[in-house]
C-alpha positions as CSV (number, residue, x, y, z in Angstrom):
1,X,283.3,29.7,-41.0
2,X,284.1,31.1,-44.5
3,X,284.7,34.3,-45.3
4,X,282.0,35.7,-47.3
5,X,282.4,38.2,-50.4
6,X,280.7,41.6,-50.0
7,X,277.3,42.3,-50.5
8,X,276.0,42.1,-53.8
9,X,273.8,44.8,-54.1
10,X,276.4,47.4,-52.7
11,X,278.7,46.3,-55.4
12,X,275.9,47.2,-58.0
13,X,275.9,50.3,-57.1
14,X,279.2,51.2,-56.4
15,X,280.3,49.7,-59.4
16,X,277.6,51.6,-61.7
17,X,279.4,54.5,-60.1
18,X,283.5,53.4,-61.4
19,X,282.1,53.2,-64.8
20,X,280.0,55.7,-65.4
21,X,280.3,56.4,-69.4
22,X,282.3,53.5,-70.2
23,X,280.9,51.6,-73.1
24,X,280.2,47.9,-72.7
25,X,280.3,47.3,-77.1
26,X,283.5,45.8,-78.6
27,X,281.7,46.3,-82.2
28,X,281.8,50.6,-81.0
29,X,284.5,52.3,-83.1
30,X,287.3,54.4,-81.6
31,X,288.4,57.7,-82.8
32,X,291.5,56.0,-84.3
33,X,288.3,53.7,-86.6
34,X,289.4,50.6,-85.0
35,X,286.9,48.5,-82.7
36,X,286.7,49.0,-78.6
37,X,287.3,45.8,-76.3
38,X,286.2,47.3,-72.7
39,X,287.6,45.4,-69.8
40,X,288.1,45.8,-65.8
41,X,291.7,45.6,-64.6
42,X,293.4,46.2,-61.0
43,X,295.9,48.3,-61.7
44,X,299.3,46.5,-61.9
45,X,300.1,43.8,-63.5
46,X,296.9,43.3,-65.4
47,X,296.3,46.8,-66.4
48,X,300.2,47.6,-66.6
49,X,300.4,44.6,-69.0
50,X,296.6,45.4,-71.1
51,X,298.1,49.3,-71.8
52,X,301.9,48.1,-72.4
53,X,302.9,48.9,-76.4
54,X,303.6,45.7,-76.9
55,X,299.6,44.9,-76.3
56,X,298.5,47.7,-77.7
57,X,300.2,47.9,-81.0
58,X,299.6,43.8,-81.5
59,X,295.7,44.5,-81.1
60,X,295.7,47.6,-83.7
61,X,297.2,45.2,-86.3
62,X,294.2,42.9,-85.5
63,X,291.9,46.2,-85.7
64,X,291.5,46.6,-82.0
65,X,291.5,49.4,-79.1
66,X,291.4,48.7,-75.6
67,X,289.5,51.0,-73.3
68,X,290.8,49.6,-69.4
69,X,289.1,50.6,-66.4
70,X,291.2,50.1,-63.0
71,X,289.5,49.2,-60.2
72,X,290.9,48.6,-56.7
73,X,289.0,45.7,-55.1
74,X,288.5,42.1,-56.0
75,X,284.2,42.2,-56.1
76,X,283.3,45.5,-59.2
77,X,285.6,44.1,-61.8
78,X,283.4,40.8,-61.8
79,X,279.8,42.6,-60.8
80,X,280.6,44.8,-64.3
81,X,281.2,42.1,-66.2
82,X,278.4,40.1,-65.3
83,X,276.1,42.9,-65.4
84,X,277.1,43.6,-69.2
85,X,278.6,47.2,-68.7
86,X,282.2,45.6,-69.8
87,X,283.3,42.8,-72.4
88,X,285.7,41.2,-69.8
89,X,288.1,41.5,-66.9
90,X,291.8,40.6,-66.0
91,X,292.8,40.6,-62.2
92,X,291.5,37.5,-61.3
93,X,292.5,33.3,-60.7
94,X,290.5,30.6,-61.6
95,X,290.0,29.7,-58.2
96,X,288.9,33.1,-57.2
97,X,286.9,33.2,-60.3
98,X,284.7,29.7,-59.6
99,X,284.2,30.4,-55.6
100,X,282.8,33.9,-57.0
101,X,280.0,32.1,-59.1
102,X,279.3,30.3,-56.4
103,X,279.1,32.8,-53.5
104,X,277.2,35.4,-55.7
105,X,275.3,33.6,-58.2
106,X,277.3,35.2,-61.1
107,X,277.6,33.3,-64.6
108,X,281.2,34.5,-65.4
109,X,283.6,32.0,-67.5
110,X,287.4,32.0,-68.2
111,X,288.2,32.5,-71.7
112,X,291.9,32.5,-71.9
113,X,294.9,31.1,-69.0
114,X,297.2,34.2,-69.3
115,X,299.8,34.2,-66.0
116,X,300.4,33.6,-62.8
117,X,301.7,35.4,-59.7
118,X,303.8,33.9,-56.6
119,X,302.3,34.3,-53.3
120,X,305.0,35.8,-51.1
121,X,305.3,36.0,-46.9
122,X,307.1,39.7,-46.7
123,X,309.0,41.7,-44.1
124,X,306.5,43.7,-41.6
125,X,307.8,44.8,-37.8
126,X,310.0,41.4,-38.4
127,X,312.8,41.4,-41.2
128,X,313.7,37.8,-41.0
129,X,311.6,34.5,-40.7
130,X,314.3,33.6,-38.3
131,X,313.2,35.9,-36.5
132,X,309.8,34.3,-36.0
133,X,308.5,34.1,-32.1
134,X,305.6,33.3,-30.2
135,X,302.4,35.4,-30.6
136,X,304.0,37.0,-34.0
137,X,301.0,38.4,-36.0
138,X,300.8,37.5,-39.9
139,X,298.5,39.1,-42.1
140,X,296.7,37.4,-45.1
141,X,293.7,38.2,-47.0
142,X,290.4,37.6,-46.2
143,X,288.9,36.2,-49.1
144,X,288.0,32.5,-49.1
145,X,290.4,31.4,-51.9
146,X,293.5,33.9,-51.4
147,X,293.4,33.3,-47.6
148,X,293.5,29.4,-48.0
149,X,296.7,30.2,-50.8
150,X,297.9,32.5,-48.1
151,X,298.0,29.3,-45.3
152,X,299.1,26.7,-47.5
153,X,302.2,28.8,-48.1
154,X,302.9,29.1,-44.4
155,X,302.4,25.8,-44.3
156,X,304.7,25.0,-46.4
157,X,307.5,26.8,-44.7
158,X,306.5,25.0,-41.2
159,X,304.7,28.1,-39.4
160,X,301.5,26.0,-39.3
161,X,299.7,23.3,-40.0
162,X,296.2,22.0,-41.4
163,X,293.6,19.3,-41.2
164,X,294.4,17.4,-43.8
165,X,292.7,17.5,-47.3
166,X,291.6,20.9,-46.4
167,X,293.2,22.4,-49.5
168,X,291.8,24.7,-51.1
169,X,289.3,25.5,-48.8
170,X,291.2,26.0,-45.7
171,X,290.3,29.0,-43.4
172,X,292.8,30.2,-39.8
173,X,290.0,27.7,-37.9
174,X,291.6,24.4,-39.8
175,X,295.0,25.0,-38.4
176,X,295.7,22.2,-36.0
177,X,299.1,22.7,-35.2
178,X,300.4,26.3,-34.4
179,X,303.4,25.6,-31.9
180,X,304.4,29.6,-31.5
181,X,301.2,30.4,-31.2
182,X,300.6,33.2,-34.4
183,X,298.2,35.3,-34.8
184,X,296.6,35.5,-38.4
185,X,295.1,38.4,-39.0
186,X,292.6,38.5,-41.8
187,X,292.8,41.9,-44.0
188,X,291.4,43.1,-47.0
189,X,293.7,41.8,-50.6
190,X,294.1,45.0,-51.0
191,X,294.7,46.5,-47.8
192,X,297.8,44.0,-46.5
193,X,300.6,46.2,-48.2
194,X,298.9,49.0,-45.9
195,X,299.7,46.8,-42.9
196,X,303.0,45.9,-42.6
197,X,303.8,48.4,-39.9
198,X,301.1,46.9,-37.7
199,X,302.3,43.0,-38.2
200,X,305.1,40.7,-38.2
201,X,304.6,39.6,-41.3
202,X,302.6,39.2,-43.8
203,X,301.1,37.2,-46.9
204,X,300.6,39.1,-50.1
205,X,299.2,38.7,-53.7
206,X,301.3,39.1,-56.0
207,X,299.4,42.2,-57.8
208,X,299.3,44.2,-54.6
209,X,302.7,43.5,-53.7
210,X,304.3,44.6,-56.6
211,X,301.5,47.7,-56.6
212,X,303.2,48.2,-53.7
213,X,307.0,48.2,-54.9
214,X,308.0,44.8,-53.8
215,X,309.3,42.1,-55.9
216,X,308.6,38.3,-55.5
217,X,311.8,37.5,-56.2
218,X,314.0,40.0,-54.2
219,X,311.7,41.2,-51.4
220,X,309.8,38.1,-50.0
221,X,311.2,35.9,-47.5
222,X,309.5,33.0,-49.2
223,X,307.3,32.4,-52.0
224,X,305.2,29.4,-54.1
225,X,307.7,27.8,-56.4
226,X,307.4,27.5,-60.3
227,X,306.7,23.9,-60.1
228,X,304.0,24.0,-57.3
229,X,300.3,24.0,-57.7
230,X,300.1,27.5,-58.4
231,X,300.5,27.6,-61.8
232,X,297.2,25.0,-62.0
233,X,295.1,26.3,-59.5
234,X,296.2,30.4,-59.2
235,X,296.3,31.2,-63.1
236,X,295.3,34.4,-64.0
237,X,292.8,34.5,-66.3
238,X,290.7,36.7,-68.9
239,X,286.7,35.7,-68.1
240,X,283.4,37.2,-69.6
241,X,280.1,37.0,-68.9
242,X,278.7,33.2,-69.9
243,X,277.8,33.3,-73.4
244,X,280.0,36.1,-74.8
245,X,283.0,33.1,-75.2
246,X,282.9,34.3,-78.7
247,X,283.7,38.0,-78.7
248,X,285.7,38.9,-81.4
249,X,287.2,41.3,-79.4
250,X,288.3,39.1,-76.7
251,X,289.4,35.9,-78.6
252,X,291.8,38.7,-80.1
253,X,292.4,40.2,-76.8
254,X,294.0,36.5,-76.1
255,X,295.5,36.1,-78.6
256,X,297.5,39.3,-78.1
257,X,298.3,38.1,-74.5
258,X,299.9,34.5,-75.2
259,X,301.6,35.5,-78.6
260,X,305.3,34.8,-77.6
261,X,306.4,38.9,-78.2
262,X,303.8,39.5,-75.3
263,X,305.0,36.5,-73.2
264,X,308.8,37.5,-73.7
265,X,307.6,41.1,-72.7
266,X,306.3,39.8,-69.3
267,X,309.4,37.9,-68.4
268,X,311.4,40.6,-68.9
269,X,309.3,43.1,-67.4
270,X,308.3,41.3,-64.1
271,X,311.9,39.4,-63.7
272,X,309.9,36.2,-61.9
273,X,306.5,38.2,-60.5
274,X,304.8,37.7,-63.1
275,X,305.4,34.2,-64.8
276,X,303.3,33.9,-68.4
277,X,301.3,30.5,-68.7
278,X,302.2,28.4,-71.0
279,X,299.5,25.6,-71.0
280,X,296.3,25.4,-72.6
């Protein structure tokens, strides 16, 4: 059975509570005279990359001030959004982003394709994948779409296997084939970095990992390549409440974020954690 997201209503309130005395206006002025953008971020990359100086000083030009709030779970930054108290978000894939609407009712859209970050299986009690045996825990998150990212990568380095055509939609119960017998354990996005003392291994987003001081390219003993489906299917993207396509704000918010000085900034920050999208 699928995962389900959390509870609604809960999120309402908790989420009223993260944002108390933010404003939800782009057209409010800030103390500088320019016009606010308000938008919900988890905390690295996407708010690292919203407050960098290269974003910032790009959006003043354009006579814009951003005004981020960080939240630490996948549910308030959409709840917010879709409730009106923000303009937009930034923490979220497309994927994520559709089974969202669709699990909650929500009416959120993507407005811009801004980046993408490589799923990586990391180091917990084990250091090596060579070092894999039989009843070896993995973690991976819970969530419907991130989980089904999560086994598609151990698929892909032969740890498991799944009914076919399952794709995107695959939970631990379509794994046919799991010859060493592993245990996934389903944890919280945010929560796996917490775990690796309590697992083999584990499967991390890349937002959390490198929130956590891990690089894609250095610290995980695999990862989804450039040229996978990722980049399609796990693009980051900028979304807003349906309707609200045309903030001012937020067209210049995109802008900003796929101007080449911004996607030259992200290359060189992240060194291959963070890789900028260059399609549509």
């Amino acid at each position: 059975m699928k995962k389900r997201l959390l509870s609604v209503a809960l999120v309402g309130v908790f989420s009223l509570m993260a944002i108390s005395g933010c404003s939800k206006s782009s057209n409010e002025e800030s103390s500088k005279g320019l016009k606010t953008i308000t938008i919900a971020a988890t905390a690295a990359p996407h708010a690292e990359i919203l407050e960098s100086d290269v974003v910032k000083s790009a959006l003043e030009k354009k006579g814009y001030e951003l005004k981020v709030t960080v939240f630490d779970d996948y549910v308030q930054p959409n709840m917010v959004v879709d409730q009106g108290q923000l303009d937009a978000n930034y923490f979220q894939h497309i994927t994520y982003l559709n089974d969202f609407n669709k699990e909650n009712g929500t009416k959120l859209v993507s407005v811009g394709n801004i980046h993408y970050e490589p799923f990586g299986i990391y180091a917990g009690k084990k250091k090596s994948l060579d070092d894999i045996a039989e009843g070896d825990s993995i973690a991976v998150p819970n969530d419907t779409t991130n989980e089904a990212r999560a086994l598609l990568l151990l698929q892909d380095n032969g740890l498991i296997k799944l009914k076919d055509g399952v794709g995107l939609d695959a939970t631990k119960n379509d794994i046919v084939e799991n010859t060493k017998k592993l245990e996934i354990v389903e944890i919280e996005a945010a929560q796996v970095p917490h775990q690796l003392e309590s697992v083999s291994y584990a499967v991390m987003n890349g937002n959390y990992a490198m929130a956590a001081g891990f690089k894609v390219a250095t610290d995980a003993l695999a990862y989804e390549k450039q040229d996978s489906q990722a980049a399609e299917n796990y693009v980051n993207v900028i979304a807003v409440k349906e309707g609200n396509e045309k903030n001012e704000g937020v067209v210049a918010l995109v802008e900003v974020l796929k101007s080449d000085e911004v996607t030259k900034w992200i290359k060189e920050k992240y060194d291959g954690s963070v890789i900028p999208y260059t399609g549509k």
